[in-house]
C-alpha positions in Angstrom: -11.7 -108.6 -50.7 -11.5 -104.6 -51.1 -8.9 -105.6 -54.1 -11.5 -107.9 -55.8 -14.6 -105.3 -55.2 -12.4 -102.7 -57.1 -11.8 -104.6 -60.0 -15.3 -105.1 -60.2 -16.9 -101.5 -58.9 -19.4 -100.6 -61.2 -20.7 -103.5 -62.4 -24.1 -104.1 -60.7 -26.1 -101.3 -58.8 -26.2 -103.3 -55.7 -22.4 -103.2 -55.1 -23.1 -99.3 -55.9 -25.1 -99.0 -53.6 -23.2 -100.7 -50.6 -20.1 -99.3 -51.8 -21.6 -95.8 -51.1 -22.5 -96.6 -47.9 -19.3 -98.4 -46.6 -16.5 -96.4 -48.7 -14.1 -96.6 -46.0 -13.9 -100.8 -47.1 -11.1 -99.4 -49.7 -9.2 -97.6 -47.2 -6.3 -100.0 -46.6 -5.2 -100.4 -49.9 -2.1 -98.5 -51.3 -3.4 -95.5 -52.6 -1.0 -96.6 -56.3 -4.0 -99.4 -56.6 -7.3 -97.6 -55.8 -6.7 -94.3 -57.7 -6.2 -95.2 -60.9 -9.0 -97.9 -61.2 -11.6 -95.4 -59.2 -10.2 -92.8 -62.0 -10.6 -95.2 -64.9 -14.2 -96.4 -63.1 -15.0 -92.4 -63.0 -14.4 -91.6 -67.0 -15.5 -94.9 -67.9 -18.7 -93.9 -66.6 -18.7 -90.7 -67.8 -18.2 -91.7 -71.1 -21.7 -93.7 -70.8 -25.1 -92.7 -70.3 -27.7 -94.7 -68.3 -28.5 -95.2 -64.7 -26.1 -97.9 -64.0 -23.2 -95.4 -65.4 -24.5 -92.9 -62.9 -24.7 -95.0 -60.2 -21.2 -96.5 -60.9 -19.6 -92.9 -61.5 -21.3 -91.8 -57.5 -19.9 -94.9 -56.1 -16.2 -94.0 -57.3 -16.5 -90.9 -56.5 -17.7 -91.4 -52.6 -14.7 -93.6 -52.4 -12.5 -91.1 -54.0 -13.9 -88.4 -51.5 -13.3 -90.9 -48.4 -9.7 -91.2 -49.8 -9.2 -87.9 -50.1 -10.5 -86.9 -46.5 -8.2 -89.8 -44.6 -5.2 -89.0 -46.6 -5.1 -85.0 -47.1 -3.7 -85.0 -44.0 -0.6 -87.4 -43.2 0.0 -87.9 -46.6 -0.9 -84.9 -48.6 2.3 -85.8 -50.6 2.0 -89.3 -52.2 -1.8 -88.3 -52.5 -1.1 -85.2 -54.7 1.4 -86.8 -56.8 -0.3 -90.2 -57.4 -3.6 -88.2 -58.9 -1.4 -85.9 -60.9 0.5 -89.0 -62.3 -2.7 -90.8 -63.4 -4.7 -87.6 -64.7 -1.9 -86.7 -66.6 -2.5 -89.9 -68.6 -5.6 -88.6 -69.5 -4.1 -85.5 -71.4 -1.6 -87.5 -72.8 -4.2 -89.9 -74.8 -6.3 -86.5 -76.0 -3.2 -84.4 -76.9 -2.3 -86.9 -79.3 -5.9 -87.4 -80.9 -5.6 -91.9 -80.2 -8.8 -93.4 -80.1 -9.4 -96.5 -77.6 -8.2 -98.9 -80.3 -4.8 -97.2 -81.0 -3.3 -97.2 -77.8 -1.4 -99.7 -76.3 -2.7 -101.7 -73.8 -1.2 -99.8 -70.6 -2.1 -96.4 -72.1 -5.8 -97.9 -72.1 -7.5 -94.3 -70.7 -11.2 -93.3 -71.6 -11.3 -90.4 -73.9 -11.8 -87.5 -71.2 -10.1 -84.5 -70.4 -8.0 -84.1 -66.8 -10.2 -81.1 -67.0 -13.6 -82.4 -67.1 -12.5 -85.7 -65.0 -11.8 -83.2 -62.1 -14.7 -81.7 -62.3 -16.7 -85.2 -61.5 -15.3 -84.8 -57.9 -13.6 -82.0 -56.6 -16.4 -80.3 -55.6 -17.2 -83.1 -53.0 -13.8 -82.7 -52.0 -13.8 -79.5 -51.1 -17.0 -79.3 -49.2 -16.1 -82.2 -47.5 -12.6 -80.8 -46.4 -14.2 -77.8 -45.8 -17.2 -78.8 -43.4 -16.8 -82.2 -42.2 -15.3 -81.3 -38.7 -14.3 -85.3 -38.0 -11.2 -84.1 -40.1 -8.3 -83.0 -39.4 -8.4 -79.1 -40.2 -5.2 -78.7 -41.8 -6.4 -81.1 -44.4 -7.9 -78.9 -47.2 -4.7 -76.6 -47.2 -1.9 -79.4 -47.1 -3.7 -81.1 -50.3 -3.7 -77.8 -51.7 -0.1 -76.6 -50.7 1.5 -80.0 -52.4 -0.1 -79.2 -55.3 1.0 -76.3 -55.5 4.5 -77.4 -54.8 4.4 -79.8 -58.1 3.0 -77.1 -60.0 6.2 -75.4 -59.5 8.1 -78.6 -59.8 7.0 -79.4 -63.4 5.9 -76.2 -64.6 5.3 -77.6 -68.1 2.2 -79.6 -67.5 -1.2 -78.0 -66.5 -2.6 -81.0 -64.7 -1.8 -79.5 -61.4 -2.8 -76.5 -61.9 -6.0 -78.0 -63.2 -6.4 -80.1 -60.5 -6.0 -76.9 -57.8 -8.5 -74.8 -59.5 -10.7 -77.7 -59.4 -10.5 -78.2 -56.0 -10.9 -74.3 -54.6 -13.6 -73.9 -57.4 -14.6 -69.9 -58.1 -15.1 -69.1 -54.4 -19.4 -69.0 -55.4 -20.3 -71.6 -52.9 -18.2 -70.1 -50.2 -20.8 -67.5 -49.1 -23.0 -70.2 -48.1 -20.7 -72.6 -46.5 -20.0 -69.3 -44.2 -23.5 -68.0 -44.0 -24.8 -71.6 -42.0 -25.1 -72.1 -38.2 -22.0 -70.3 -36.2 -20.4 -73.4 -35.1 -20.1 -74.6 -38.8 -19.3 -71.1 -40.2 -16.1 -70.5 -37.7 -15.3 -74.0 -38.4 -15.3 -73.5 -42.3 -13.7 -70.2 -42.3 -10.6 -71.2 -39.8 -10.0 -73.4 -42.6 -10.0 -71.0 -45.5 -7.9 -68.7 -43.6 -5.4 -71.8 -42.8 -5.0 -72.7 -46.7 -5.3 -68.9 -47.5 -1.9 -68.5 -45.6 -0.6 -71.4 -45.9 -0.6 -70.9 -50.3 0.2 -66.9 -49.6 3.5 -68.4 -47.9 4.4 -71.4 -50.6 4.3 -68.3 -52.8 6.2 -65.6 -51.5 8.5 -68.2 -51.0 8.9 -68.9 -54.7 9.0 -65.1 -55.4 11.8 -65.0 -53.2 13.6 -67.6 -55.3 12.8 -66.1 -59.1 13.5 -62.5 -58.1 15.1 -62.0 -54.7 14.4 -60.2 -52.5 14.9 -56.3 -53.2 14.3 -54.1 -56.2 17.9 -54.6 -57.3 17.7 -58.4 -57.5 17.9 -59.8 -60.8 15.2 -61.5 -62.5 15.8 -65.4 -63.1 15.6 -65.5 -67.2 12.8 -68.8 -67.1 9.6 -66.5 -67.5 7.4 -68.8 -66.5 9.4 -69.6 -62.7 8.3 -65.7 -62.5 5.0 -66.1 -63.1 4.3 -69.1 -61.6 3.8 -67.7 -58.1 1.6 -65.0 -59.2 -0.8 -67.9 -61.9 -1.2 -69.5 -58.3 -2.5 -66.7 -56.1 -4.7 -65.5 -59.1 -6.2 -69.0 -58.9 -7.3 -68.7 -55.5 -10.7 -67.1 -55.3 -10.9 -63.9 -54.2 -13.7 -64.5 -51.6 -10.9 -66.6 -49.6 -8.8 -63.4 -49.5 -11.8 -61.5 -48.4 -12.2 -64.0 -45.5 -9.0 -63.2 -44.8 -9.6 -59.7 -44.4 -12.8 -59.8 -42.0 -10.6 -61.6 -39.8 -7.7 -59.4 -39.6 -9.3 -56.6 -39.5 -12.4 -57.6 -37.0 -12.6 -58.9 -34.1 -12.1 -62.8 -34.3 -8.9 -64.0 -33.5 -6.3 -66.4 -35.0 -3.0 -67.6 -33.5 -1.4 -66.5 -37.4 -2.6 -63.1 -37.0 0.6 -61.5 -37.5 2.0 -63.7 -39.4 -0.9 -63.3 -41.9 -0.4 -59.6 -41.6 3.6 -59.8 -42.4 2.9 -62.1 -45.5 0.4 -59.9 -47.0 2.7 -56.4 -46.8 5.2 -58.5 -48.1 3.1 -59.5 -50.8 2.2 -55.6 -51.6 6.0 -55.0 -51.6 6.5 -57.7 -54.3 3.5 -56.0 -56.4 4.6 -52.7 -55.9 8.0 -53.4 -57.1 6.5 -55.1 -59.9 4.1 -52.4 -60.7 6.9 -49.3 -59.8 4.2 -47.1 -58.8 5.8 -46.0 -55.4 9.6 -44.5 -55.8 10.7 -43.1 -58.7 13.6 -43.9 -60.8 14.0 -47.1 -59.9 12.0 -49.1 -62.5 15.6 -48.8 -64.4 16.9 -51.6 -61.7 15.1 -54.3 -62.8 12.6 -55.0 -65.9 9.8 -56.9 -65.5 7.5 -57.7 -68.9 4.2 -56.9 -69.2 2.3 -60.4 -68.2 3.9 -59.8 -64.7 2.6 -56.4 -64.1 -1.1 -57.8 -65.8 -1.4 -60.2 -63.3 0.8 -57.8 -60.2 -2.3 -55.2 -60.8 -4.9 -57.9 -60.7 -3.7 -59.5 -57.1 -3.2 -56.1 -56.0 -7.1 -55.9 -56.4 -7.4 -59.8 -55.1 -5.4 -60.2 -52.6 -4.9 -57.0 -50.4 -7.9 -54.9 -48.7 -8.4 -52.2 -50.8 -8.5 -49.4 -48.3 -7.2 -49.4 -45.0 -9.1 -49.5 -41.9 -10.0 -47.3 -39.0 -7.8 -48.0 -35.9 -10.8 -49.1 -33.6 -11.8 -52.0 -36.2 -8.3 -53.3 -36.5 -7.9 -56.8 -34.1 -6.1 -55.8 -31.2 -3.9 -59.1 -31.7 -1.8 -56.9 -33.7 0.9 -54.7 -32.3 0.7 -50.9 -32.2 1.9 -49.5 -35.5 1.3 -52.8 -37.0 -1.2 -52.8 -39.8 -2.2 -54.0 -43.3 -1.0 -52.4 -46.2 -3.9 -51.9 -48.8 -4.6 -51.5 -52.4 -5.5 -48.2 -52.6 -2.5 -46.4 -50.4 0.8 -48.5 -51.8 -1.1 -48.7 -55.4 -3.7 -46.7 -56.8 -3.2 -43.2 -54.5 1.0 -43.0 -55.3 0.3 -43.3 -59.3 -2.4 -40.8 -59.4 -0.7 -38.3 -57.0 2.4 -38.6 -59.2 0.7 -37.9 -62.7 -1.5 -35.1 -61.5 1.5 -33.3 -60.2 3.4 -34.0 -63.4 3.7 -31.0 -66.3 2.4 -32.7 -69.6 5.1 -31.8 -72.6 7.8 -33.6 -74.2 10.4 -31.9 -72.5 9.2 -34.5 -69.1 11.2 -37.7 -70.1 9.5 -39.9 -67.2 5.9 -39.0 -68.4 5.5 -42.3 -70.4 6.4 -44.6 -67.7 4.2 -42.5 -65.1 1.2 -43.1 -67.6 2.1 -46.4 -67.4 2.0 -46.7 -63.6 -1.1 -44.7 -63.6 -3.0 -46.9 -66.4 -2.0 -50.1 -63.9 -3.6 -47.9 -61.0 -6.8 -48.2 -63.1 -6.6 -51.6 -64.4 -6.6 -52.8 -60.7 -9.1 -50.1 -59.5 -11.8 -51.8 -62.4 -10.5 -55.5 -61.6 -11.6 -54.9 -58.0 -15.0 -53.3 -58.6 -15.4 -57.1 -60.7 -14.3 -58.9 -57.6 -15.6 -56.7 -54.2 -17.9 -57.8 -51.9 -21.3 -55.9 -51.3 -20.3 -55.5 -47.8 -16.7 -54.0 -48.2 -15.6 -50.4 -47.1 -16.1 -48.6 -50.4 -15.2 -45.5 -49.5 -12.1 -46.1 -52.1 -14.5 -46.1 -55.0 -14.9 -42.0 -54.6 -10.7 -41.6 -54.2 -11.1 -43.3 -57.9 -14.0 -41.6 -59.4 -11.8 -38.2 -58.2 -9.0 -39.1 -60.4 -11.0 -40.6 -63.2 -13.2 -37.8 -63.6 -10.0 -35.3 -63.6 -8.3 -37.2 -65.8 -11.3 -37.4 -68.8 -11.6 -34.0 -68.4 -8.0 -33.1 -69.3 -8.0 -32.2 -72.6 -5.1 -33.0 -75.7 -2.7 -30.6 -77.3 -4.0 -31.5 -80.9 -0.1 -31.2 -81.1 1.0 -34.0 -83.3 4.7 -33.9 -82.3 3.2 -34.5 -78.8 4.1 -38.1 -77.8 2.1 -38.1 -74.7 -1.2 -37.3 -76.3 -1.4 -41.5 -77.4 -0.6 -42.0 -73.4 -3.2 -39.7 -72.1 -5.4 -40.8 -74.6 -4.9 -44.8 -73.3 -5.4 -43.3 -69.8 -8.7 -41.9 -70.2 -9.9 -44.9 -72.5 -9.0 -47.2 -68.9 -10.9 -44.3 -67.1 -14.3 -44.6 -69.2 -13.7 -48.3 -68.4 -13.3 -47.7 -65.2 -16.9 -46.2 -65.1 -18.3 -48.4 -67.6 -17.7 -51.6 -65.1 -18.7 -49.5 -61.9 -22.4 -48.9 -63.5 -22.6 -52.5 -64.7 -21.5 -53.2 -61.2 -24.4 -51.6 -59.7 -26.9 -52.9 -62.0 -25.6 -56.6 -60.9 -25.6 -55.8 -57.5 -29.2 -54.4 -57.3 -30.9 -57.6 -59.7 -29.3 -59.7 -57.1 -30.8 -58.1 -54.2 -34.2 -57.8 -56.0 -33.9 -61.6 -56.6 -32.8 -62.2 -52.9 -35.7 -60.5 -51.5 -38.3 -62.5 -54.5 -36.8 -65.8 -52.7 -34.8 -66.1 -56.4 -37.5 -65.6 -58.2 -36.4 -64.5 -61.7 -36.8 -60.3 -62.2 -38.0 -59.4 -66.2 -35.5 -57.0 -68.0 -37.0 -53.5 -67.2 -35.3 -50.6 -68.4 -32.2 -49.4 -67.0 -33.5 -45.9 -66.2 -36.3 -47.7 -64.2 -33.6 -49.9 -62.0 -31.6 -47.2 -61.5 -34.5 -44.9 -60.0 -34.8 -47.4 -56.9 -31.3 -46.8 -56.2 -31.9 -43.7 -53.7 -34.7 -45.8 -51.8 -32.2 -48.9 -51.3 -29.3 -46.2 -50.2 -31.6 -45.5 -47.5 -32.5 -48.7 -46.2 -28.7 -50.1 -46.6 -27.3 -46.5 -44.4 -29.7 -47.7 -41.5 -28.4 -51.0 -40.9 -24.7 -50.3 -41.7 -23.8 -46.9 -39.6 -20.8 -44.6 -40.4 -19.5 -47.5 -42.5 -19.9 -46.7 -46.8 -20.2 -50.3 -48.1 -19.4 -51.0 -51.9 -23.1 -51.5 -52.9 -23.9 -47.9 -51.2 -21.1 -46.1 -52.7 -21.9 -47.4 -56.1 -25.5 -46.4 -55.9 -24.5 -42.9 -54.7 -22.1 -42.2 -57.6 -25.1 -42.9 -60.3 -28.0 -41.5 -58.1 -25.8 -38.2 -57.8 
């Protein structure tokens, strides 16, 4: 009977409507029958407009959802590679421009993207898997983890790395998953700090593989086996890192405490080495191209904390002299520290490659300000300001023989950047908060001098309910209301 109904889903509104209710009456057929047609009933529907379409497209969709939840599970596997399989056959039709009539019978897709079919679902998916506590908790990060494993397995398709961003999303509806009643917020984030790990291991693992494991390892030649490790962490949002974070570094406990706390140092080693910013000499060892230290500076700002913490406010599940590595000490402080004490002339043969490390010290200095929290320590943001400041005051040789001039020049140019996004930053940060206390009412453009005068007056209200603590949003007022 569940065979029959799927042939026909769609086709009146009652049937819709009970399939909405009862999606579970799909549940024991192979998941090679009901994907591809709920898939095909999905885009077919998409591709319409009307309220039957709609209704038809919802009633796939629960089904698809059900599916999902029962089978993320046991059989995160078959389920990954069965909706990679079919969406793939979505792209295939597009990429070669065929309309409905020109392809064969068994290539017989709806004109859609893998991209926008994704986007019909996966955000059901993910609250489900996220919230629903009937299931299983390692759910959301096995379906996550096997796609991950494909991606790697045919890195020349982007359906599954299509499908996975689908599914995490951008991270913006995390806040408020978190921010409900206790029991549901401790449920939701055990589980983003499950798949966090659980992705952060799949790929330090492949790191491991592409590059080995010390400075002196050589680099596998296939470009894209190096990068695909670091494409994957990038596409995890950075809030789930942040979650991360709070719960390494407060006081709720997890079993993978310090196991967490191992993978992410061994991350930073990975990005250091990538970056070069700690020992020198030794970028000679090994080359890596420019793309990988792009995207080593960016996860630096993503994926560790970006300053360390104070010794009471680490969890005491972690061992004495155990701690996290941050952004700020194996990155940012080692590159600055190292071009300050440098002599600028041509005679100093290492200068271009310590401008180098010190322009990726920026870069992941302004990709954080993009990606921090309101509520972070951001008592980092002044070590920056220190060295950005010093460094646009330093002025060129007008010495045209002078190599380093175009270097310093670059440097300062990341610096005024560097600024730049920290006021934009604080502009952001105190709309939001006017919009937050107007119940999201929307605020009228004033002028920037004008929002920037109530910045002393919030300072002073944030510095009573925060303590000792500088937050990001109070150390970016306090640089522009100095």
């Amino acid at each position: 009977a569940g065979k029959e109904l799927l042939t026909i889903i769609g086709s009146n509104s009652y049937l819709c409507q009970k399939i909405r209710t009862k999606p579970g009456m799909f549940s024991s057929l192979p998941l090679s029958l009901t994907i591809p047609r709920l898939l095909s009933s999905t885009a077919s529907a998409s591709s319409s407009n009307g309220v039957s379409s709609a209704k038809a497209s919802s009633a796939a969709c629960t089904v698809l959802t059900d599916i999902v939840e029962r089978y993320a599970a046991t059989n995160a596997d078959m389920l990954a590679k069965i909706l990679i399989d079919e969406l793939s056959k979505y792209d295939e039709g597009a990429s070669k421009g065929q309309s409905k009539t020109e392809r064969s019978p068994e290539h017989d897709y709806p004109m859609i993207s893998s991209n926008a079919l994704c986007a019909k679902f996966t955000g059901s998916w993910r609250r489900s898997l996220l919230e629903n506590p009937a299931r299983e908790s390692n759910a959301y990060a096995n379906i996550l983890v096997e796609i991950g494993n494909i991606m790697f397995q045919i890195p020349q398709s982007s359906v599954p790395l299509t499908l996975f961003g689908a599914i995490v999303g951008d991270g913006s509806d995390i806040q408020g998953l978190l921010s409900k009643n206790q029991g549901a917020s401790c449920h939701c984030e055990a589980r983003i700090f499950r798949v966090t790990l659980d992705l952060l291991e799949l790929s330090l693992d492949k790191l491991k593989k592409s590059t080995g494991t010390s400075r002196q390892s050589l680099p596998t030649p296939n470009l894209f086996s190096r990068l695909s490790p670091l494409l994957l962490l990038r596409r995890i949002p950075s809030s789930y890192f942040r979650t991360l974070h709070r719960i390494l570094i407060g006081t709720r406990h997890q079993s993978d405490n310090k196991r967490a706390v191992r993978m992410i140092n061994e991350l930073s080693d990975f990005l250091v080495a990538r970056l070069d910013v700690e020992t020198k000499g030794h970028h000679q060892h090994i080359t890596f191209t420019a793309e990988e230290r792009q995207l080593s500076a960016e996860l630096a700002a993503r994926c560790l904390p970006f300053v360390g913490s104070r010794k009471q406010d680490v969890n005491e599940n972690l061992e004495v002299g155990e701690s996290l590595n941050c952004c700020f000490d194996r990155v940012c402080a080692p590159a600055f520290t190292e071009l300050l004490e440098s002599r600028f002339g041509p005679s100093d043969c290492s200068m271009e490659e310590t401008f180098k490390r010190a322009r990726a010290a920026v870069y992941a200095a302004c990709h954080y300000v993009s990606v921090a929290e309101d509520n972070e320590n951001g008592i980092g943001i002044f070590g920056i300001l220190a060295f950005v400041l010093k460094v646009i005051s330093i002025e060129p040789t007008d010495n045209q023989g002078n190599a380093y001039d175009g270097h310093l020049i670059q440097l300062q140019t990341g610096c005024i950047d560097f600024i730049t996004l920290c006021l934009i930053s604080c502009v952001q940060r105190q709309l939001q908060c006017e919009q937050d206390r107007e119940g999201g009412s929307r605020l009228s453009n004033g002028p920037l001098v004008q929002e920037l005068s109530t910045l002393n007056e919030v300072k002073k209200s944030d510095s009573t309910s925060t303590g000792s603590i500088k937050t990001v949003r109070m150390a970016l007022i306090e640089v522009f209301s100095l």
